[in-house]
N, C-alpha and C positions, 0 to 999 in steps of 0.2 A: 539542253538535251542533245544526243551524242547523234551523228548520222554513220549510217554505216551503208553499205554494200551488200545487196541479198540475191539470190537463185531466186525464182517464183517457182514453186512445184505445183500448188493447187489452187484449187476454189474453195470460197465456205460459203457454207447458208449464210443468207444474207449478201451478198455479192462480194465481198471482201474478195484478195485472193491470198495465199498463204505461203512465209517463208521459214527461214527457220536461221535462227544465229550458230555463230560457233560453239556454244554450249548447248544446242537443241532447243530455244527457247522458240518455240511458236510467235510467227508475225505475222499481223493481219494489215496489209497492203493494201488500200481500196483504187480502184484503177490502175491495178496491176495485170498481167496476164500470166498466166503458167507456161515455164522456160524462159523465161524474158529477165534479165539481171536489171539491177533497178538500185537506186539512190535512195536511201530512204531517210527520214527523222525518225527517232523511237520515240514514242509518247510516253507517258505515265506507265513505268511498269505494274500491272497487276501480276496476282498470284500465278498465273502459269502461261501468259500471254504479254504482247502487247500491240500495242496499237497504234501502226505508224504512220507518216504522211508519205505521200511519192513526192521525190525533189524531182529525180529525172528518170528518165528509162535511158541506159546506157546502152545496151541490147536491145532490139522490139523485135519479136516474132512477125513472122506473114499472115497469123489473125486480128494484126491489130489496126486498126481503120481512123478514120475522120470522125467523130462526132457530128451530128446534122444539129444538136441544140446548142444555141449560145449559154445556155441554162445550165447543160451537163457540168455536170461536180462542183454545182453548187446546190442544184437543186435538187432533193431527194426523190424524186420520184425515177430516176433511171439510174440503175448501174452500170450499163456495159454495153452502151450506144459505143465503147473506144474497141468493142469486140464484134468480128464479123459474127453474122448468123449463124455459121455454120458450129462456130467454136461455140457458141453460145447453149446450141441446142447438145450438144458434146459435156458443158459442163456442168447440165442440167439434170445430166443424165448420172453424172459424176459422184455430186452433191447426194443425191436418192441411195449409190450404193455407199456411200459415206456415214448418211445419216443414220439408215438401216441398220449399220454394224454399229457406230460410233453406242446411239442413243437405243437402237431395237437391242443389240446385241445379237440380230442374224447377218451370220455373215453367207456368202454363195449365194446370195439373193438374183433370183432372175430382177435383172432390170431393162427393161427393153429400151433400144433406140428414142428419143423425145421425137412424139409427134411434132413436125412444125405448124408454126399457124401462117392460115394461107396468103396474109399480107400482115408482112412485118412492124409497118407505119401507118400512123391516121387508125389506127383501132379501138383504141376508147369509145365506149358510146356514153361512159359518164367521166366525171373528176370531182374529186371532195376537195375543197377548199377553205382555207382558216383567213381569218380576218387578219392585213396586217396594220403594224402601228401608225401608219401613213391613213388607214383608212380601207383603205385598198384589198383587194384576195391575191391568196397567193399557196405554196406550199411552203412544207417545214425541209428548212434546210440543216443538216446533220452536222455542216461544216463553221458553220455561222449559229447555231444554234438561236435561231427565230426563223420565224415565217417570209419570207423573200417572194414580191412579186413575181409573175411570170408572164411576159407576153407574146411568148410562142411555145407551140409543142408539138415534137413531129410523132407521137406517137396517138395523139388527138384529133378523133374527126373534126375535119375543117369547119364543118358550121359549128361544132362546140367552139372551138378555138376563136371563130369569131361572136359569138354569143359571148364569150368570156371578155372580149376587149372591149364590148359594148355597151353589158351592165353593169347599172350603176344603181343597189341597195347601200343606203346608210341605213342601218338599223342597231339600234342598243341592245347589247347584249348577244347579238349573234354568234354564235360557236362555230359554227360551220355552214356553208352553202358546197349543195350538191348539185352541177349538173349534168342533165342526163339529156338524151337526145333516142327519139325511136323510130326505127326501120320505116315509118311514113314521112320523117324529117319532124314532127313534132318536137317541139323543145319544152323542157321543166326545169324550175329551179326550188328545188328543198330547202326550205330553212330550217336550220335548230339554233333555237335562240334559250333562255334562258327562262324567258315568262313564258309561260301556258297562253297567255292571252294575245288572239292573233289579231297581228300588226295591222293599218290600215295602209295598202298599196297601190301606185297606180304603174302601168307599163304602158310605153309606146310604141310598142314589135310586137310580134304575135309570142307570146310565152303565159305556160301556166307556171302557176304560182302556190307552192302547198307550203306548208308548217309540219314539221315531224316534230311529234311530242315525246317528254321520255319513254313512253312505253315500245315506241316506235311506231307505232302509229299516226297516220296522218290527217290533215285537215286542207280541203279545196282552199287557195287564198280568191286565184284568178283560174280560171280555165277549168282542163281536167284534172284530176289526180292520182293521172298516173300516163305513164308512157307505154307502146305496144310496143315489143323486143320478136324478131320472127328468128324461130332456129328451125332448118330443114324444113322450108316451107311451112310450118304452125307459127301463127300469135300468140302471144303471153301476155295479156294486161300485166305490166310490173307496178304498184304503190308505191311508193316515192320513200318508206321505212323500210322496205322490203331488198334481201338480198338477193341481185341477179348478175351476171356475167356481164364485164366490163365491155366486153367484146362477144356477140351473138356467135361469131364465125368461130370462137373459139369454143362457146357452149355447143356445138355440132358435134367439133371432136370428142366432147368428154362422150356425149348423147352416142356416136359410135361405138366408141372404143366401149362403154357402156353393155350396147347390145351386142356385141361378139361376145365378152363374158360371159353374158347372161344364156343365151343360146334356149332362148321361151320357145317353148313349142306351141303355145296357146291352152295347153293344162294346168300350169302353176299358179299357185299362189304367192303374193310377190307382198313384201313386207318392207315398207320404203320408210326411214325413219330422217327426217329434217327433211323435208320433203318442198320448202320454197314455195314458191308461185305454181309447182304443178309441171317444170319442165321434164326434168326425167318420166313425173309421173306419169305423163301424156302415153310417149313412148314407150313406156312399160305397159301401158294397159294397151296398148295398140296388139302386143306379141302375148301377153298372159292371159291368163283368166278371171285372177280377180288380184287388187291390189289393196290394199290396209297401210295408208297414207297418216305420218305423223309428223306437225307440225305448230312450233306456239307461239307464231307470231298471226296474230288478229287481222291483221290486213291480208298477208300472206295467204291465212284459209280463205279469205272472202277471193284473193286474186284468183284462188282455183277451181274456186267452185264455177269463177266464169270460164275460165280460160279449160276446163272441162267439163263443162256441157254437155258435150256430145258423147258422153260415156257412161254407161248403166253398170260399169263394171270396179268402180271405184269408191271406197270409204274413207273418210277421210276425221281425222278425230285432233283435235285443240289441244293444245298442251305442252306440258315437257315432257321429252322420252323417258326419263326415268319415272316418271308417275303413270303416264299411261301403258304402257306396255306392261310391266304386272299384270294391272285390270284386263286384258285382252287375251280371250283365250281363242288361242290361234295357235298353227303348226307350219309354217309356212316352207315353201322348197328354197327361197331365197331370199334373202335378207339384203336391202341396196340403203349405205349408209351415207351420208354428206354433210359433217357435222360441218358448222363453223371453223375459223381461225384454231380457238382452243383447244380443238379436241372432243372426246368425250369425257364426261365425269366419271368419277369409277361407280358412282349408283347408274349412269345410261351403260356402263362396260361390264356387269354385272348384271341388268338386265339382258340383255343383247347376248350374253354368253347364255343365260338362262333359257331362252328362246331355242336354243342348238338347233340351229337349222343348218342342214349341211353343205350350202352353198352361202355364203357371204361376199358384198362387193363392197371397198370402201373407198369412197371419192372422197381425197383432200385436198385442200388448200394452204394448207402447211407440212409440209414435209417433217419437221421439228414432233410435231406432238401427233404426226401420224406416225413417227417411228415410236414414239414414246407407246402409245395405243397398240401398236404391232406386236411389243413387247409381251400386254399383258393376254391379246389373243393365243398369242403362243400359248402361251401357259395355262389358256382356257380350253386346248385343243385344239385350236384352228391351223393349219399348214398351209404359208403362203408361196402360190404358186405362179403367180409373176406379179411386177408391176410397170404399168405401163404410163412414163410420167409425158405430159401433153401442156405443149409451151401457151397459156393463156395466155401471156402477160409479156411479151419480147421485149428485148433491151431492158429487160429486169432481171432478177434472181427468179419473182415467181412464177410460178405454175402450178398446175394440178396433178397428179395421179390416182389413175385408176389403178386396184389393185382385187386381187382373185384370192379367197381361200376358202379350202374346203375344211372338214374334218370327217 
């Protein structure tokens, strides 16, 4: 395989960053920087790309820093600990008007500044973890193509970090262990293992112990089941199958930037669809008047029925969005969406248009199939009138955006 000599111009989703040959051929550079000339291997050419290694950086830019993990670019879980923060939140921002055009096909998109998050390191409050062939946990490594121990991580609260060097589960057939850690210092570890039928365990430290079944749903092994997460002074009982913010101080920002969209005056009806453990919803019924909460994860509705209690002004209904929303008849002033990774389906994008409600907010976690969704809003009517992407996840690619449309 041939090496060659490249410019760095950009970023891509995904963390890559992007060059280009003397015949225009797109190269994706992984710990590369934009402006920085660089050494590269080409890998296997594909159809309109390729995919190279960095031998050296002959050039470096003044964004480019020290890595703090002996881990980085091996281990998958960071991209761009080799990039200051500042560049980071720059190319985050980058990526949003990239994707938009590339995959929405709007181009002029307001894309506001990346919120930062208020501490760059030690933020995790969880880590997902795969069994490796040692025995051992660890993550998947992109470069090595298997799972590679880890025994540091600067972007892991410290007591996770130490919880991680300490247990010791053998178990058959385990798929994955999840740990999570909550704002009282309580510690859990989630199993998904492969039998339904849960394991006999014993622990010697203070740790609960659940079993996440396929449904996602969970089962007490040892302790509770489940950890309390606090964003902007409220608790959230989170269940150990349930999807919550890896980092609370980063669920704040989306929970702001949230309510400046929304701009409730305490008369609306607020139509919250993937609705979680009840975080946004909290905060929306705090400014609205009445909320119609949809969510189909089993554990999820039970964590909010607790986690709001205190509110007479909330319904809240089981299910998949495309099945229940038909049945709902409702007119609502605001629409607040927060699909998964995926996206929506075009039965939940086809509901959701059907609803026309004049104010919509869409909270993603993937930038990729929230432009792909963008796409078909437009064509539903909707005009988006800015988006404002908010750095969850630092020293990575991800993050979240908020985004405003009206019609």
């Amino acid at each position: 395989m041939s090496t060659q000599t490249l410019k760095v111009t950009a970023v891509a989703n995904g963390g890559a960053a992007v060059a280009h040959d003397a015949q225009g051929q797109t190269i994706f550079v992984p710990y590369a920087i934009p402006g920085e000339t660089v050494e590269v291997q080409l890998g296997q050419e594909k159809s309109h790309y390729n995919q190279a290694t960095l031998l050296r950086v002959i050039q470096a830019v003044p964004e480019r820093v020290s890595p703090r993990c002996p881990h980085f670019g091996v281990c998958g879980g960071c991209q761009w600990q080799h990039m200051s923060y500042d560049a980071q939140l720059l190319a985050k921002q980058a990526i949003v008007s990239d994707q938009m055009q590339r995959i929405g096909g709007l181009k002029n998109v307001t894309v506001r500044p990346t919120l930062p998050h208020p501490t760059p390191w030690h933020y995790r409050h969880d880590l997902s973890l795969s069994p490796t062939s040692e025995g051992g946990y660890g993550l998947w490594s992109p470069s090595q193509h298997q799972v590679i121990p880890i025994e540091s991580c600067p972007i892991l609260h410290e007591d996770l970090l130490t919880l991680l060097q300490d247990i010791d589960l053998e178990l058959p057939g385990l798929r994955k262990l999840t740990l999570r850690i909550g704002d009282d210092g309580a510690l859990l570890a989630a199993l998904e293992v492969d039998d339904i039928e849960p394991p006999e365990l014993e622990v010697d430290f203070p740790l609960s112990v659940a079993i996440v079944l396929p449904d996602k749903t969970a089962a007490s092994l040892i302790g509770d089941n489940y950890t309390v997460q606090s964003v902007k002074g409220r608790d959230f009982r989170v269940s150990p199958g349930c999807v919550f913010h890896i980092s609370p101080p980063g669920a704040a920002l989306v929970v702001e930037t949230l309510l400046a969209y929304a701009q409730l005056s305490g008369q609306e009806t607020v139509l919250e669809l993937y609705s979680g453990v009840g975080t946004l919803t909290a905060f929306l019924a705090e400014a609205a008047a009445q909320i119609v909460a949809v969510e189909v994860n089993e554990d999820a509705v039970a964590d909010t029925a607790v986690n709001l209690a205190d509110f007479d002004n909330v319904s809240l209904y089981q299910g998949w969005v495309e099945d229940v929303l038909p049945a709902l008849d409702i007119a609502p002033d605001l629409v607040v969406l927060n699909p998964p990774d995926p996206g929506l389906s075009k039965e939940a994008l086809h509901a959701v248009t059907a609803v026309a409600a004049s104010r919509l907010i869409y909270i993603s976690s993937d930038i990729a199939t929230f432009a792909r969704d963008a796409k078909h809003l437009t064509r539903a009517g909707y005009h988006l009138a800015e988006i404002q992407p908010v750095d969850t996840q630092p020293q990575t690619y991800r993050m979240e955006t908020v985004s405003l449309w009206t019609r």
